[in-house]
Every structure is written in structure tokens, then in C-alpha cells.
C-alpha angles and dihedrals in degrees: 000000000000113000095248100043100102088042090061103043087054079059109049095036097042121090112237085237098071095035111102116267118234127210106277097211124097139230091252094064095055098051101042120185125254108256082207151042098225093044092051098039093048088040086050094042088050094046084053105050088052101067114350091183098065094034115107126178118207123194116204130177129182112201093192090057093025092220121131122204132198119196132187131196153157087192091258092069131030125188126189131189118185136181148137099215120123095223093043081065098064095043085052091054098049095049081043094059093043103057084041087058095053085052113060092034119103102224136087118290097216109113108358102100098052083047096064 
């Protein structure tokens, strides 16, 4: 018999009724986007400074939508700013290389975002 088979045969003999319900939210709800720029770098820079070893930034574009997003995270909390506007780029990048800097240097990360 084939490996599903069994599988396949629960499914279609069993009622929906009886079948386990799943969560019926969605990952989307649990990761919203940032409404605004201030509010995303300051939230990013503070995630940072907490704990630089767990924190990872992901650039995303999208050349179909045109949209870029840029998303931050230690796993336990996940931050997202999107946009398609042309200065928000450029705001994107500089907040980008400098968490990269602070990344790669080899001295203490106390006080030197709030410093730039």
C-alpha cells in the first residue's frame, strides 16, 4: 500500500466535525508593520542594543510591487517597515550600515547608537 494511504482514507472517511481545529489566525497578525519611520528605526536600534548576538536584519525588494522591506528580529520579536517610496530608501540604507557597523566592530555596543 501506498504511505499515505491510510492518511487518505482518515480524511476522506472522517466527518469535519471530528477532525482537530487549528488557530485560525494568521502570521501576519502576529508581526504587524511599522506605520512609521521614527517609530521603526528607534524600536530596531533598541532591539539591538538588548541583545546584538540574536538580532538579524533582512532586506527584501520586490520589483513587481516595487516595495522594499526591511525586517529585524531576535525570534521573540519581530519588527517590519515597508514602503515604496524613493526617500524612505535611503533612510532604510543608513539605519542598515549602521547596524551593520556595529556589527562587525569589536567594542562594546552601550552608548554608540544614540551617539551617531
Amino acid at each position: 500500500m501506498p504511505p499515505g494511504f491510510y492518511f487518505k482514507q482518515l480524511c476522506i472517511a472522517t466527518p469535519l466535525k471530528y477532525l482537530p481545529e487549528y488557530p485560525k489566525f494568521s502570521v501576519y497578525h502576529i508581526m504587524p508593520y511599522y506605520q512609521t519611520w521614527e517609530e521603526f528605526a528607534r524600536a530596531a536600534e533598541k532591539l539591538y542594543l538588548t541583545d546584538p548576538m540574536k538580532v538579524r536584519v533582512v532586506l527584501k525588494y520586490r520589483h513587481c510591487d516595487g516595495n522594499i522591506c526591511m525586517k529585524v528580529t531576535d525570534d521573540a520579536v519581530c519588527l517590519q517597515y515597508k514602503t515604496d517610496q524613493a526617500q524612505d530608501v535611503k533612510k532604510i540604507e543608513k539605519l542598515h550600515g549602521k547596524l551593520m557597523r556595529l556589527m562587525v566592530s569589536k567594542e562594546t555596543h552601550s552608548g554608540s547608537m544614540e551617539t551617531d
